[in-house]
N, C-alpha and C positions, 0 to 999 in steps of 0.2 A: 504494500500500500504506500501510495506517495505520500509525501508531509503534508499535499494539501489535503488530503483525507481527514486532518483534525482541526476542522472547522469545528465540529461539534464540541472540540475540548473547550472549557472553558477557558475567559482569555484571563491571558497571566501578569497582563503589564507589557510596556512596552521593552525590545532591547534594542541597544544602540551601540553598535561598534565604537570599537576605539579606545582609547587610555581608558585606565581603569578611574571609578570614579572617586572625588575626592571627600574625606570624612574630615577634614579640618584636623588629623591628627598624624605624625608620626609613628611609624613601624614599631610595633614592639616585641623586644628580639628575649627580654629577659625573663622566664620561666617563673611564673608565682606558684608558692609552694603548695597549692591543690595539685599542681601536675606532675608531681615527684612520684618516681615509679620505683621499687622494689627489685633488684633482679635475684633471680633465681634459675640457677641452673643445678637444679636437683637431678634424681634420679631421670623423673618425667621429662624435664623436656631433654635430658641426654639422648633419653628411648624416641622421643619425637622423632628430633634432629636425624636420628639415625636410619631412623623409621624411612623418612623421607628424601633420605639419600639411595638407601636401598632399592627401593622404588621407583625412584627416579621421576620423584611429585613437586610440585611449586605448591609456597604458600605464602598465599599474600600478608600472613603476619609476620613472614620475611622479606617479600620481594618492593611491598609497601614502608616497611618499617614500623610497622604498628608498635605502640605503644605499649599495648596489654602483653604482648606475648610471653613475657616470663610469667604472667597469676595466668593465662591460658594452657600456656603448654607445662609450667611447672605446677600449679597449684589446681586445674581443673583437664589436664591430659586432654584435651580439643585444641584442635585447627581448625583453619579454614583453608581447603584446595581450593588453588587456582589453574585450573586448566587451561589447554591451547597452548600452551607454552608460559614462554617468560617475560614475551615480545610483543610491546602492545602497539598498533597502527595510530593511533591517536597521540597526540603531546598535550595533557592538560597540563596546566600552572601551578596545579597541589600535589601532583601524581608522581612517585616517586618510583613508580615499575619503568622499566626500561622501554623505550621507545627505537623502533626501525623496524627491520625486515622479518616478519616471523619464519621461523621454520617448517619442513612437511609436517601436514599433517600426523600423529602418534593417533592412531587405531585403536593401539591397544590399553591407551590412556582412561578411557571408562573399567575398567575389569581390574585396573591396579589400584585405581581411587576404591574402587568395594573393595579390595584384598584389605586395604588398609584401612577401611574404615570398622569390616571383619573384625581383624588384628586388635584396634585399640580396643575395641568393644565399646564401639559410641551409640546413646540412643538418640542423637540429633546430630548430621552431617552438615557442614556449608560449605556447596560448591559455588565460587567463582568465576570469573573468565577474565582474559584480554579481549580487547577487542583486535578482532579479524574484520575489521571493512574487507581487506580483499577475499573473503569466502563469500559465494553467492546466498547463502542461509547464515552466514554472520556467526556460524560454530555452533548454530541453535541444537544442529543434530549432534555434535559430540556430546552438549550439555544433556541434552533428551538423554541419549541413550548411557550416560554417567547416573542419570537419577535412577533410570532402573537395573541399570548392573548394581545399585546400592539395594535398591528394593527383592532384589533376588537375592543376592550374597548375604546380607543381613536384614531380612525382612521387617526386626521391630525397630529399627530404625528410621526417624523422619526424616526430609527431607527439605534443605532449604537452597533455593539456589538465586543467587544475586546475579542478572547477568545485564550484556551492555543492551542500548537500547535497540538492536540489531539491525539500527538504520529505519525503525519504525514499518517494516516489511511485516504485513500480516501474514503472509506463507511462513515467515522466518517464524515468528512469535508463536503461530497455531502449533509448528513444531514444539516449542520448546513445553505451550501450557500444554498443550496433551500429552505430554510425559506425567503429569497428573504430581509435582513435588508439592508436600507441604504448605510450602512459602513462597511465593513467587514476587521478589523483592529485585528492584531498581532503585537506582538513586538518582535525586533531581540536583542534588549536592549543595547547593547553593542559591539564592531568591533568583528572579526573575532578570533584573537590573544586572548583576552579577556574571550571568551566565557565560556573556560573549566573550568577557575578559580570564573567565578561570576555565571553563571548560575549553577544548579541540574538540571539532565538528559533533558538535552537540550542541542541542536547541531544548530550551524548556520545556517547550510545547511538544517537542516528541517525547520527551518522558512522560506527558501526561498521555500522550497517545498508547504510547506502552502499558501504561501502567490499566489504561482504557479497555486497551484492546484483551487485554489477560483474564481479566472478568465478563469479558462480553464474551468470549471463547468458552472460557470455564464460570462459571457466574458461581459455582461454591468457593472457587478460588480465594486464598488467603493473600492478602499482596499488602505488601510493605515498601517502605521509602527512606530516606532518611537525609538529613542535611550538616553541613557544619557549619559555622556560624566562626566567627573574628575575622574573616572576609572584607568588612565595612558594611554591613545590612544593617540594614533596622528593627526593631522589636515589629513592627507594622507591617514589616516585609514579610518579617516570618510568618506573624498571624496569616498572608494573604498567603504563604504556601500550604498553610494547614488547613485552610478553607480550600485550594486547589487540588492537595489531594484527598479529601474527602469528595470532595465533588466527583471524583474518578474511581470512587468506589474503596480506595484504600483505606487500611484500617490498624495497620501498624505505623509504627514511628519513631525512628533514631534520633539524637540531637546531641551532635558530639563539638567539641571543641578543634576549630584544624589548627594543626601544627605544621612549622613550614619546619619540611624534611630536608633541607639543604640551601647551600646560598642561593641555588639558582632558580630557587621555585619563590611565587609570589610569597612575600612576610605578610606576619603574623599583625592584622590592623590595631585588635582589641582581644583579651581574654576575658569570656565572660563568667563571672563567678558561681561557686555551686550554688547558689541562692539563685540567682538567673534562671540557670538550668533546672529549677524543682519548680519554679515557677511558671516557665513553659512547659514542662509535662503537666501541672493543674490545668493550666489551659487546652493545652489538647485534648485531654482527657473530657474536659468539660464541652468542649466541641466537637466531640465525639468519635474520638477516636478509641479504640477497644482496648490498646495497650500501649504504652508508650513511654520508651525509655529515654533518660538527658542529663547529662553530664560530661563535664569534662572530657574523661577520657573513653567515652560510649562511641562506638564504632559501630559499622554495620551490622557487624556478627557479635557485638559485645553478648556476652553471656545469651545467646541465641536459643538454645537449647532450655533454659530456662524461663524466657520469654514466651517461648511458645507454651510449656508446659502452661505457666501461668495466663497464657491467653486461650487455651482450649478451657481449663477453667473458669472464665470468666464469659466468655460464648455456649460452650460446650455441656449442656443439664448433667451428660452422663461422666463428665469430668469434673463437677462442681466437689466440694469439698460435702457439700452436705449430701447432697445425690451420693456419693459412696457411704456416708455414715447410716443415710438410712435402708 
């Protein structure tokens, strides 16, 4: 489907190439002590690391830099796979995965992602992607066929999978929701205003197509979003995202703080305090959305696994806390 297909999305503001816009403040580069991380390289994530070499798997709480990864991989033994490779076709501004020419296609990249997810013994998986502009399906079929090598190999295992916007292709996207995962979560990353300056070829407006088109395919579908926020947005901006993806059907919600992973990626505008971040999940919540996690160091896959558990509860009668007691 072409982009002009999302006339029906709702509008999102308008974007305007060019310099990024101005907040009347300087860069700030110096880490305030909510963002202080813990490492831990225990036994756990030895056996990850190892795990993942063996295999010959990406993950983007390496290839990203994620922040969490030692309370991930040392303190709750989960990752997150990023399949396709290591090579993403896109150059955003906050994105700290490698960009240029990706490699052949790995075939046998869905069957090692279930061996290992087997192996740890996870009951919630999150698979990722690069983007592949140059596949004519945008890698929707690798990701497809990755959720049910997981569904076969470890059947009580959910599935979440966060992928790119596939160029807004409804052939691309039918593939990937009739794989029938958990989760089916995109990120709009950043408000509307924002977009042209931190995302590579990516539009807001296709994320809501995406995020559109997932539920109108699958309409029990679970689908999620998530943004980061010290960009230079506004509180108003955000609220208009959390009205935008509601309006799309979505019903999850991430709100993390971005950190610039190296000199060469846009800096860091404002850091917004844990009290900020509690205060927009009240707001979401209250606007309706089902679950919704924000903080500091909350990332797409933050504690995902538990998320979900906690939001089949909260939708779900026959997962309610009281539903089992009685």
């Amino acid at each position: 489907m072409s982009e002009s297909a999302s006339n029906s999305v709702p509008k999102a503001g308008a974007q305007t190439a060019g310099a990024r816009p101005s907040t009347g403040t300087q860069p700030v580069n110096r880490k305030p002590d909510w963002l202080k991380v813990q490492l831990n390289t225990n036994t756990n994530f030895k056996y990850l690391k190892q795990l993942m070499k063996e295999e010959r798997l990406n993950t983007v709480c390496e290839e990203a830099k994620c922040p969490n990864i030692h309370e991930c991989w040392g303190e709750h033994r989960t990752a997150t796979f990023m399949i396709l490779g290591d090579t993403c076709t896109r150059r955003c501004r906050f994105c700290a995965v490698k960009t240029g020419l990706p490699r052949v296609l790995d075939r046998e990249e869905p069957g090692r992602v279930a061996e290992s997810v087997a192996r740890m013994g996870l009951s919630h998986a999150v698979i990722t992607m690069v983007n592949r502009d140059e596949l004519k399906d945008g890698g929707a079929g690798i990701m497809a066929e990755t959720v049910r090598a997981i569904r076969n190999r470890a059947p009580n295992c959910t599935t979440e999978v966060l992928s790119s916007d596939l160029m807004g292709r409804e052939e691309s996207i039918r593939i990937l929701a009739e794989s029938r995962p958990d989760i089916l979560s995109h990120n709009v990353e950043t408000v509307p205003r924002l977009t042209p300056f931190v995302r590579s070829r990516s539009t807001y407006e296709r994320s809501l197509l995406f995020l559109r088109l997932c539920r109108e395919i699958d309409p029990d579908a679970v689908t999620k979003s998530s943004i980061m926020l010290g960009l230079g947005e506004t509180r108003e901006e955000v609220f208009g995202v959390m009205d935008d993806l509601l309006a799309v059907g979505v019903t999850m919600m991430n709100i993390g703080q971005y950190l610039q992973p190296s000199r060469n990626h846009i800096p860091v505008e404002r850091y917004w305090t844990p009290d900020e971040f509690a205060e927009l999940r009240e707001v979401a919540l209250s606007k309706g959305f089902s679950h919704c996690e924000a903080g500091p160091l909350v990332r797409s896959s933050y504690h995902a696994g538990e998320q979900y558990e906690s939001y089949r509860k909260r939708v779900h009668p026959l997962y309610r806390d009281d539903a089992v007691q009685a």
